[in-house]
C-alpha positions as CSV (number, residue, x, y, z in Angstrom):
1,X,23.2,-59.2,-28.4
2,X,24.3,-57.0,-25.1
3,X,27.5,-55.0,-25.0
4,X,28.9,-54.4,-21.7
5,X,31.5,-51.4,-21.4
6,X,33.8,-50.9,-18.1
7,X,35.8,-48.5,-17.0
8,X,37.3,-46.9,-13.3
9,X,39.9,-49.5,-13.2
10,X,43.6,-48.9,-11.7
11,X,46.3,-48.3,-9.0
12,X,45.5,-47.8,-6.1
13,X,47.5,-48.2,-2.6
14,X,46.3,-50.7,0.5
15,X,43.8,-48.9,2.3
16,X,42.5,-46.7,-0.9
17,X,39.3,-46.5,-3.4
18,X,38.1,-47.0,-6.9
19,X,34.6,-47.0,-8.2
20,X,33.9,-49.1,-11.0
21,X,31.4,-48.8,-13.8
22,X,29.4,-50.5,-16.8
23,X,27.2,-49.6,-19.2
24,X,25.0,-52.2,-20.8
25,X,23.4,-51.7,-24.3
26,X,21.5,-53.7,-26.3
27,X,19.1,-56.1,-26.2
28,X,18.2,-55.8,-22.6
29,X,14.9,-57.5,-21.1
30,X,14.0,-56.0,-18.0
31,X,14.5,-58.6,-15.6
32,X,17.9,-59.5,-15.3
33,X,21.3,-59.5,-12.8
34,X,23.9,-57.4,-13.5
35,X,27.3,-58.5,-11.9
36,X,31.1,-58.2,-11.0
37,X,33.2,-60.9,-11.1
38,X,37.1,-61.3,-10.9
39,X,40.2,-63.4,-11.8
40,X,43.4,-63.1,-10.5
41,X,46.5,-64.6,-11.8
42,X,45.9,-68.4,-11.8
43,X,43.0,-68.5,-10.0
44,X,39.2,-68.9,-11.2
45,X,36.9,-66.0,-12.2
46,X,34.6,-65.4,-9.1
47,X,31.8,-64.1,-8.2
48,X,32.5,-60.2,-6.1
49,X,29.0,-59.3,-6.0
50,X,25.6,-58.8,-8.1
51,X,22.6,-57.6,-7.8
52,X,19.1,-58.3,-9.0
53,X,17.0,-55.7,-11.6
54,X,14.9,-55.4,-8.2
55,X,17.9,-54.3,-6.3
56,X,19.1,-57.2,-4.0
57,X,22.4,-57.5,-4.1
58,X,24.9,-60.4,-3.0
59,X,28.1,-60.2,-2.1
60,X,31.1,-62.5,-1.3
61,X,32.7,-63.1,1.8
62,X,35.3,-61.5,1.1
63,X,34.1,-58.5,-0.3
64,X,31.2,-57.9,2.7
65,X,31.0,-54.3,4.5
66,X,34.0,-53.0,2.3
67,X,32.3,-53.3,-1.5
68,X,28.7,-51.9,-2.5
69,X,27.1,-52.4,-5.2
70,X,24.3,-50.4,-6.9
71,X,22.7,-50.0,-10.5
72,X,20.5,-47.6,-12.5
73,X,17.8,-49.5,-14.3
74,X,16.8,-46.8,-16.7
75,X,20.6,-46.2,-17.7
76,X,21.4,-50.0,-17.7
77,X,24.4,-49.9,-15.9
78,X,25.7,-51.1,-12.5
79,X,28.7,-49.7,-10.2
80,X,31.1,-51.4,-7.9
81,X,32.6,-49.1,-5.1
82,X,35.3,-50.3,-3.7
83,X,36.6,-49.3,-0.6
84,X,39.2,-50.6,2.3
85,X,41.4,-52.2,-1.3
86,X,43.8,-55.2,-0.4
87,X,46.4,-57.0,-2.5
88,X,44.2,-59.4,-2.8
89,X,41.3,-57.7,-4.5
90,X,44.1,-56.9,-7.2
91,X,42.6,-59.2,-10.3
92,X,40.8,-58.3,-13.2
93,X,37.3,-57.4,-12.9
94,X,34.3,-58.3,-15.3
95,X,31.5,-57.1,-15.5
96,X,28.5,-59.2,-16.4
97,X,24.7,-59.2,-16.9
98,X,22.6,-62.3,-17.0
99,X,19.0,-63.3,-17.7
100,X,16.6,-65.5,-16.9
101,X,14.9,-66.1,-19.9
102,X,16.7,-67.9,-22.1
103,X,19.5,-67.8,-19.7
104,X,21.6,-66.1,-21.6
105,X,24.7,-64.3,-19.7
106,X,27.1,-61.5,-21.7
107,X,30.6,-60.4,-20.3
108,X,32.6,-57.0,-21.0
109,X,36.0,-57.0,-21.6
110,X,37.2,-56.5,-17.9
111,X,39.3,-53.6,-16.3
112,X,42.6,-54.3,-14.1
113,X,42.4,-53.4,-10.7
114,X,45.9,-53.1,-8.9
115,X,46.2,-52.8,-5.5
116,X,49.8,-52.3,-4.5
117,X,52.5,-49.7,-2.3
C-alpha cells in the first residue's frame, strides 16, 4: 500500500502563486510516475502534469510555461508550482503516483485550489 499526503492548497487572486506538495510513503518501487491531476466542478479529473522517476515531465496544454513540476526521489515526494493562476485552474488537485509493475496507481485525498478576486 502507498499513502499520498498533499498540502499548499488555497486562495489565491488571478495573476498569483501557490506551490503544491506530496509526500508518498509506503511501498514505493523505484521506478514509477508521480503526478497531478485535477477536477473541477462537473468536469473530469485530468491530467495537469507528471513526471517520470527519471525526471521527464509532461505537462498539459493548458498548464505549459506557467506550471513546473519537480520531485525528490530520495524523499518520495513531487511539487507542483504554480504560477500565472486563472479561474480556470480553480479545481481540486490530486496527487497521484503510478507504477509500472503491476500497474498499480494510488491517489491522495486532493487539496482545493481557488483562484478568485
Amino acid at each position: 500500500q502507498v499513502q499520498l499526503v498533499e498540502s499548499g492548497g488555497g486562495l489565491v487572486q488571478p495573476g498569483g502563486s501557490l506551490r503544491l506538495s506530496c509526500t508518498a510513503s509506503g511501498r514505493i518501487f523505484s521506478i514509477n510516475v508521480m503526478g497531478w491531476y485535477r477536477q473541477a466542478p462537473g468536469k473530469q479529473r485530468e491530467l495537469v502534469a507528471d513526471i517520470t522517476s527519471g525526471g521527464i515531465a509532461n505537462y498539459a496544454d493548458s498548464v505549459k510555461g506557467r506550471f513546473t513540476i519537480s520531485r525528490d526521489n530520495a524523499k518520495n515526494t513531487v511539487a507542483l508550482q504554480m504560477n500565472s493562476l486563472r479561474s480556470e485552474d480553480t479545481a481540486v488537485y490530486y496527487c497521484n503516483i503510478r507504477f509500472p509493475v503491476g500497474s498499480l496507481t494510488y491517489w491522495g485525498r486532493g487539496t482545493q485550489v481557488t483562484v478568485s478576486s
